[in-house]
C-alpha positions in Angstrom: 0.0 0.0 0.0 1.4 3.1 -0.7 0.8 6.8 0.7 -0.9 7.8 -2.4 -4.0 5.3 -1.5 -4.4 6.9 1.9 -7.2 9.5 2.1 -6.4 12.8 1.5 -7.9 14.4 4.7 -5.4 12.3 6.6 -2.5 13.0 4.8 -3.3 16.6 5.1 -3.7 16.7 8.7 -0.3 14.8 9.2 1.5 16.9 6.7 0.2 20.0 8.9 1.1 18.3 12.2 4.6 17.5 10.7 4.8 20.5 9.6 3.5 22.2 13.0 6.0 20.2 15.2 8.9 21.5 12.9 7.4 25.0 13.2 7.6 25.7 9.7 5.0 27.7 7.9 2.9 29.1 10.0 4.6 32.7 10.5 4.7 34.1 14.3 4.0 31.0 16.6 1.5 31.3 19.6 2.8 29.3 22.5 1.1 28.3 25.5 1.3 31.1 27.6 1.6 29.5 31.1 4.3 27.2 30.1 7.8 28.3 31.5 10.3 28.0 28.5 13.4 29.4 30.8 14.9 26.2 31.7 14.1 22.4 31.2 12.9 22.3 35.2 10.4 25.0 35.0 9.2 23.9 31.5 8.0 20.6 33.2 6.8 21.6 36.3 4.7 24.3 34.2 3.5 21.8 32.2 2.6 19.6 35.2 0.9 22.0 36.1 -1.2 23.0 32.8 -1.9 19.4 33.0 -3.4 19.8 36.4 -5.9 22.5 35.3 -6.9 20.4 32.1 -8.2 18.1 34.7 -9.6 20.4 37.1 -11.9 21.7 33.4 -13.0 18.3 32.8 -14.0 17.5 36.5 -17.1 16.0 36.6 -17.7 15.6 33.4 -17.0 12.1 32.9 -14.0 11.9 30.9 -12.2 9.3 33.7 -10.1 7.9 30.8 -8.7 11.6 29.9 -8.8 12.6 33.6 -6.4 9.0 34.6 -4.3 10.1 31.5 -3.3 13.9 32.5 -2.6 13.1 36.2 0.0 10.2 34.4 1.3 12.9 32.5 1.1 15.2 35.5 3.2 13.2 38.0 5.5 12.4 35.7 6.3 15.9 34.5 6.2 17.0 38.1 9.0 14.1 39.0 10.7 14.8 36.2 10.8 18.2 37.2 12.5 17.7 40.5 15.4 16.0 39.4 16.0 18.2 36.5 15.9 20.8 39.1 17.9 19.1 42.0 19.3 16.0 40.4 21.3 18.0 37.8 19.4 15.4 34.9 19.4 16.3 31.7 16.1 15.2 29.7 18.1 13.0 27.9 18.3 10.6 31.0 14.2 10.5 30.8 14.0 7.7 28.2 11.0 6.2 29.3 7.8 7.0 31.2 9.0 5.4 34.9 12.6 6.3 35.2 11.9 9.4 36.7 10.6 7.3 39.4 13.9 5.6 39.9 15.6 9.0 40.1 12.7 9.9 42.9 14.0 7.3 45.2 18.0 8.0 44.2 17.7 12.0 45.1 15.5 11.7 48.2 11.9 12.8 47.0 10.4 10.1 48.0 10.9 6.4 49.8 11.5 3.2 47.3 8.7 1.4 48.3 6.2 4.8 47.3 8.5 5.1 43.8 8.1 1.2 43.4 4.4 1.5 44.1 4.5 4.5 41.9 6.0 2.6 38.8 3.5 -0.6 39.7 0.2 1.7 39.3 1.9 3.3 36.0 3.0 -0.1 34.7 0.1 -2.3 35.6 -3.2 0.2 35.4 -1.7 3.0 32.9 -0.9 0.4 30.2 -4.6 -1.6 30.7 -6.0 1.9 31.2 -4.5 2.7 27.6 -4.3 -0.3 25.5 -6.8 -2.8 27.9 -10.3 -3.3 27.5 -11.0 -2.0 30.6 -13.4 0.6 31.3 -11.7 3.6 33.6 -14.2 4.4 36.5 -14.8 7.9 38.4 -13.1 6.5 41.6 -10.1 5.7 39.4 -9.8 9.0 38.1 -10.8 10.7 41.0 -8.3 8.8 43.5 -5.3 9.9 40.4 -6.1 13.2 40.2 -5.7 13.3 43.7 -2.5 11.7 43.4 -1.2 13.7 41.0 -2.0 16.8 42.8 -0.1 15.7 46.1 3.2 14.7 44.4 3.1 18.0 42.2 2.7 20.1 45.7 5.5 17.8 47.2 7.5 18.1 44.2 6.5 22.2 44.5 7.3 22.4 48.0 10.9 20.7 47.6 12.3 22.2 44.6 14.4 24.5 45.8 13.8 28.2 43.4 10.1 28.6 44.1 7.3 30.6 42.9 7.7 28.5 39.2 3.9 26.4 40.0 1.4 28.4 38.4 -1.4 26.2 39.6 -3.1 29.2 41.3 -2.7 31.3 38.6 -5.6 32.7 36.2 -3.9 31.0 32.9 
């Protein structure tokens, strides 16, 4: 099969998302405002954080298989962020999505058996959550968001330069 078979709305949009990822042709580019570019740190805990507030505008609503999704994301940037911060990582060293966790336990954030427990829930219910045939319930996503909102404060609360979390912020 060849791309030429392929419908043209689709090779369109992946052209334009190519395209969009390279920033290429689209003039002056509008970033998301919130998102800290100054250093890799702050880019990821500002992102944790913009992940945070997707959630809180979905609350309620049903989406548990977005909501499980984001506070994934969430922890992980907010781990990630820590030991880009403290750790002196580069982002490089984050290859996969539970090494952070390893690097957790290594600088001090938190114990082994809460970073092993950590890696279990991503490795066992984010995998079945994605690609399993379960169904994602509210408790699931409520007891994540929760989650992710109490290692993103930790994390917060331990990196060293503060007043980078714009959680409480308007954006």
């Amino acid at each position: 099969m060849s791309r030429e078979t392929d419908p043209q709305a689709i090779t369109d949009a992946l052209d334009a998302a190519i395209d969009a990822f390279n920033e290429e042709g689209y003039g002056v580019l509008t970033r998301e405002d919130a998102i800290d570019p100054d250093v890799d740190w702050k880019t990821h805990l500002t992102k944790a954080c913009r992940l945070l507030a997707a959630v809180e505008t979905i609350a309620d609503q049903g989406f548990y298989t977005a909501t499980i999704e984001l506070c994934f994301g969430a922890t992980e940037r907010s781990v990630e962020a820590y030991a880009l911060a403290e750790g002196g990582d580069d982002l490089n060293d984050f290859h996969d999505h539970t090494s952070c966790y390893d690097r957790a336990t290594d600088l001090g954030l938190l114990s082994g058996t809460t970073t092993r427990e950590l890696r279990q829930l991503y490795d066992t219910n984010r995998t079945d959550s994605y690609y399993g045939g379960r169904r994602p319930t509210e408790r699931q996503a409520d007891t994540m968001q929760q989650l992710a909102q109490n290692v993103h404060k930790h994390v917060t609360n331990q990196v060293r330069e503060g007043g980078v979390c714009v959680c409480d912020s308007p954006n």
